[in-house]
N, C-alpha and C positions, 0 to 999 in steps of 0.2 A: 504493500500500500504506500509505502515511503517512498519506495522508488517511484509509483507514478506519479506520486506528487510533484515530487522532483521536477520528474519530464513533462509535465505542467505547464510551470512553472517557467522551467528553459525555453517551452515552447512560445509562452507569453510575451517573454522576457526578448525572445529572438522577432516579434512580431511589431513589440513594442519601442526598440530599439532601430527601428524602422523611421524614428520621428523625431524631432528636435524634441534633445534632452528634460529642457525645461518645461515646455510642454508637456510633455509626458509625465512630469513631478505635479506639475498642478491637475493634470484628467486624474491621475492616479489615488492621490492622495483626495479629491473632491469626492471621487467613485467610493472611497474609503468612505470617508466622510456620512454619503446618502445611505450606504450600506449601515452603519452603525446607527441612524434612528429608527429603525427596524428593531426592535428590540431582542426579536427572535434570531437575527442576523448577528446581530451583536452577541448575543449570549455562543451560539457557532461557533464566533470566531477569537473569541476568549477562548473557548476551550479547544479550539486547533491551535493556537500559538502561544494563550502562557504556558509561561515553565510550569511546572510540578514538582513535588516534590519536598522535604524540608531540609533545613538546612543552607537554602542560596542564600537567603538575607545576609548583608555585610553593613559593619558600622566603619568609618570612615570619617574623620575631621566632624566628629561629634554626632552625626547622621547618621541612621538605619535606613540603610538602602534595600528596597526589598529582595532586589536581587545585582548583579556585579555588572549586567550586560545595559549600556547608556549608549544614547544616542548624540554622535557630538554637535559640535553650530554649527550653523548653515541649512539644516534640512528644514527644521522649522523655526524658520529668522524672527516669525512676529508672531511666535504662539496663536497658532490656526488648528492645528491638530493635536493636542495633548490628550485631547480626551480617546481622540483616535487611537494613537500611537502607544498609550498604554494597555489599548483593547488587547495590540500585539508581543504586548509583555516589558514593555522598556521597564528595566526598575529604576530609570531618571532619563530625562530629556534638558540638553543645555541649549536653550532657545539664546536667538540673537548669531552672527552681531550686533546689538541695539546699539544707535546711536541718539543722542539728544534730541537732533530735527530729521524725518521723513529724507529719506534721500533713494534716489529709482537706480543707481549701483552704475554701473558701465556697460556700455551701449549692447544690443545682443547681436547678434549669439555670442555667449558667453560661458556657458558649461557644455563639454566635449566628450565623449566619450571615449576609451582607447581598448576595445575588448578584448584585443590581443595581449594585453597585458592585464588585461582585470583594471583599468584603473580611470581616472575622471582628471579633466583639465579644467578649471573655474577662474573665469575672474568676474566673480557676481560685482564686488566693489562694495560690499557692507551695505546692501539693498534691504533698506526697510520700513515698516511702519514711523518708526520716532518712539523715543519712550513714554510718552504720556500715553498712547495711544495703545502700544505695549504692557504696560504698567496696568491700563485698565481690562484689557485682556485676561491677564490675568488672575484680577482681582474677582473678576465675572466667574473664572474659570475654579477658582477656592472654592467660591460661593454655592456653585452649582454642585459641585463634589460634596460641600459639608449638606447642602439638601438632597440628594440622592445618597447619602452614607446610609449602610446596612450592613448589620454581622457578615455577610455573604459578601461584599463589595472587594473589589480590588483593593488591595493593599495602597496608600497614597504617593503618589507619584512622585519622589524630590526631583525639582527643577532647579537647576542651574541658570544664571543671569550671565549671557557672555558678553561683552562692554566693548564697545571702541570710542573711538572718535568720528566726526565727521569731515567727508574729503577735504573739506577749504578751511577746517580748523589748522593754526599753525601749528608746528610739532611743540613751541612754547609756550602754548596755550591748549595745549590738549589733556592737562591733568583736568583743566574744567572741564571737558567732555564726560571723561570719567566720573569725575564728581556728581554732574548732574545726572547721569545713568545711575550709579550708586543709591543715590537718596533717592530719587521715585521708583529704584527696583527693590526698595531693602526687606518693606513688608509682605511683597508676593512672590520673590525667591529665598529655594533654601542656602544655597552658596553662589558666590562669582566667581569669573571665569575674565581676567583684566585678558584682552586681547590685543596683541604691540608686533605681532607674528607672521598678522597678513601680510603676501605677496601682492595683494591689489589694491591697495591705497597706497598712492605715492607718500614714498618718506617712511611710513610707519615703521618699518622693522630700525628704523633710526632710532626709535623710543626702547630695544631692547638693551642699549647702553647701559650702562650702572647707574652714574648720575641720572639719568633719564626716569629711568623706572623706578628709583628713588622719589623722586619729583613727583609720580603718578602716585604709588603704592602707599608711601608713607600718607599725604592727608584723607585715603581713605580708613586708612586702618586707627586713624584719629576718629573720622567721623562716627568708625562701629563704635568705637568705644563709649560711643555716649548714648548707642541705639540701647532697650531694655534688655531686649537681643542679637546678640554677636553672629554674622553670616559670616561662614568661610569666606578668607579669598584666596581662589589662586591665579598661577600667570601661566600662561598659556605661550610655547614657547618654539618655537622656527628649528628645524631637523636642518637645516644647514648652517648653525653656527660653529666659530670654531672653537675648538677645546679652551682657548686661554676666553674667548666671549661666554663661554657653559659655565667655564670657572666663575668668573665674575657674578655671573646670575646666581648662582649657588651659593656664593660666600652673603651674596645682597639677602637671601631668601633668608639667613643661618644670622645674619646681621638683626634684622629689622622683624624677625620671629614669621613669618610668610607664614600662609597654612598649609600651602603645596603648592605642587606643577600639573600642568598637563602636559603630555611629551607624546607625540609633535603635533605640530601643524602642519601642512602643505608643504611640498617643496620647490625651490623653480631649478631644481635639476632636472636634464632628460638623458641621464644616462643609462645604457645597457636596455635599451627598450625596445621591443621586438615593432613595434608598431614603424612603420617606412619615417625615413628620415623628411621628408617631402611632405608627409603628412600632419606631422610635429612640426614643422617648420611655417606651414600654414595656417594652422591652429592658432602660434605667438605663444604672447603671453600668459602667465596664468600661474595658479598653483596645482603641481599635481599631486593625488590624493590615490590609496588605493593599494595594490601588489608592489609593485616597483617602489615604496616608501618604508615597507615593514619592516627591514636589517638596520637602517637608519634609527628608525622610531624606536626598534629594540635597542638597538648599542647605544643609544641613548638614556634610554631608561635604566639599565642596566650602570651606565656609567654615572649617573646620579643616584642611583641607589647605593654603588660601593662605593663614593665620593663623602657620601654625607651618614654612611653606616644607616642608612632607612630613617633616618630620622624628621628627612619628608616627605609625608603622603605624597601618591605621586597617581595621578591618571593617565593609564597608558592610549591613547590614539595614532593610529596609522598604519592600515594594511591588513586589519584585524579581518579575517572572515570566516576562519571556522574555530572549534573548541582548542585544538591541538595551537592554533596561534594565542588565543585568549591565554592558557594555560602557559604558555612561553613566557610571557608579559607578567603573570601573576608570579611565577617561580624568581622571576627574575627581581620580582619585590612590588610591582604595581599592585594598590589596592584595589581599582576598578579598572574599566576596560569601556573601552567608547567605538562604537563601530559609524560607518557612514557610507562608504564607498561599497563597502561589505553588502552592508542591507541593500543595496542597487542590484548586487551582481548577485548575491546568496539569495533575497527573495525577503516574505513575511516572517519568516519561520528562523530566521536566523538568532533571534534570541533564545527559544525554545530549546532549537541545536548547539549553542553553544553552553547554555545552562546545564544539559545532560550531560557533557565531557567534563563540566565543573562538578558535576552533585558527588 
């Protein structure tokens, strides 16, 4: 039964993949969407995709997560689908990048597909609602969870707040971007996620400096301290820095008490890539995300885990798509696991499947 699911799936997957990318994310996720006010629909497909079993729950930087498998930013930028997307088992979704003002990202087409290597090329450009707009999303979206709450209900979703700035903010004025994402996300997220990583806002991986992210980090971790309640933060961190730029982020994290990292983001290398060179070449710019990033994203992780003896949490992203890579990433000392590129190419079912190689 497994296997025809599968071939399903691939079949869908190969008919679907017929059609600009982005496209295809908003039929898809909408079709989700009509499908789960169906309530008999809904209850279906709860039970073909959450995990099972006990034991997955993980705590992590103060939070019970119900389970290890998250969805990283970018898929859902302006909390649209949360209700969705935990139907399919996420035990956390990190919406955003949220910036302060609404901004429509970089011109399209803009997300690429590369299937020969399993992997995605983006440069959305931090495309989103704005965070008032965000902010009340998902204050709607609490709301509506604390009035449908039942003994039987899914277990509650932790959402991550992932933060940038806005394109035409300067790099010396972009702690206020952060600032004002911060305050109007504090009460309807459970942790952040400072974002300084992306490939597609000009300048920004400039902000991954020491001084720099000093600058941002520190007056937010003022401003918690004065909240009733304390949200994680972490930083979210570029798989192509160099070891003496890792070092510095590391020592800044171990300086100023950080709560973790996320390891990685996107890359703008296109090395060792089976996909024609001509092809990559007309694609441009972008970050790619996916197969081709996971040895990076691992010896990364791995090199901040034996760097700081674990003594910071650490969310693994980049390349994750089945149990046996999850598992590599946890051994290696990551307390969660964030998939994105994955869930494109693995299908619904890839939380489910990767929770079984965990339990």
């Amino acid at each position: 039964m497994e296997y025809l699911r599968r071939m399903w799936y691939k079949l869908l997957r190969t008919f679907l993949f017929c059609f600009d990318p982005e496209r295809v994310h908003y039929f898809a996720m909408g079709a989700l969407k009509t499908a789960c006010k169906l309530s008999w629909m809904k209850s279906f497909l709860e039970k073909r995709f959450q995990p099972r079993g006990v034991g997955l729950g993980r705590s992590l930087l103060g939070i019970h997560f119900p389970n290890p498998v998250g969805l990283g930013a970018g898929f859902d930028k302006n909390a649209t689908y949360l209700a969705e997307l935990q139907v399919l088992g996420f035990g956390f979704v990190e919406i955003g990048t949220v910036t302060p003002v609404a901004q429509p990202g970089n011109p399209r087409p803009r997300l690429f597909r590369l299937p020969r290597d399993r992997a995605l090329v983006n440069r959305m450009g931090f495309n989103n609602d704005g965070v008032v707009a965000i902010a009340d999303r998902l204050y709607q979206f609490r709301q509506e969870a604390q009035k449908s709450g039942s003994p039987m209900a899914s277990p509650r979703l932790i959402i991550g707040g992932n933060i940038g700035k806005n394109k035409h903010t300067s790099n010396e004025e972009a702690w206020r971007d952060y600032v004002t994402c911060f305050e109007l996300l504090h009460s309807v997220v459970d942790y952040f996620v400072v974002n300084v990583s992306s490939p597609n806002t000009p300048g920004l991986r400039d902000l991954q400096q020491k001084d720099s992210l000093k600058k941002i980090l520190v007056p937010l971790q003022e401003i918690n301290r004065t909240k009733p309640v304390q949200r994680p933060i972490l930083l979210k961190i570029a798989p192509d820095l160099t070891t003496e730029a890792l070092d510095e982020i590391i020592d800044l994290a171990l300086e100023i008490s950080l709560d973790g990292l996320v390891a990685t983001n996107t890359t703008i290398t296109r090395q060792s890539l089976r996909t024609p060179a001509h092809r990559i070449e007309k694609i441009g710019a972008g970050g790619l995300s996916g197969k081709p990033l996971a040895a990076a994203s691992e010896q990364i992780t791995r090199y901040i885990i034996e760097k700081t003896g674990g003594s910071i949490p650490l969310i693994a992203s980049g390349g994750i798509f089945t149990g046996a890579d999850a598992l590599e990433r946890i051994r290696a000392g990551a307390g969660l696991i964030e998939v994105w590129t994955g869930f494109i190419y693995e299908g619904p079912g890839i939380v489910r499947s990767i929770c079984r190689s965990l339990h």
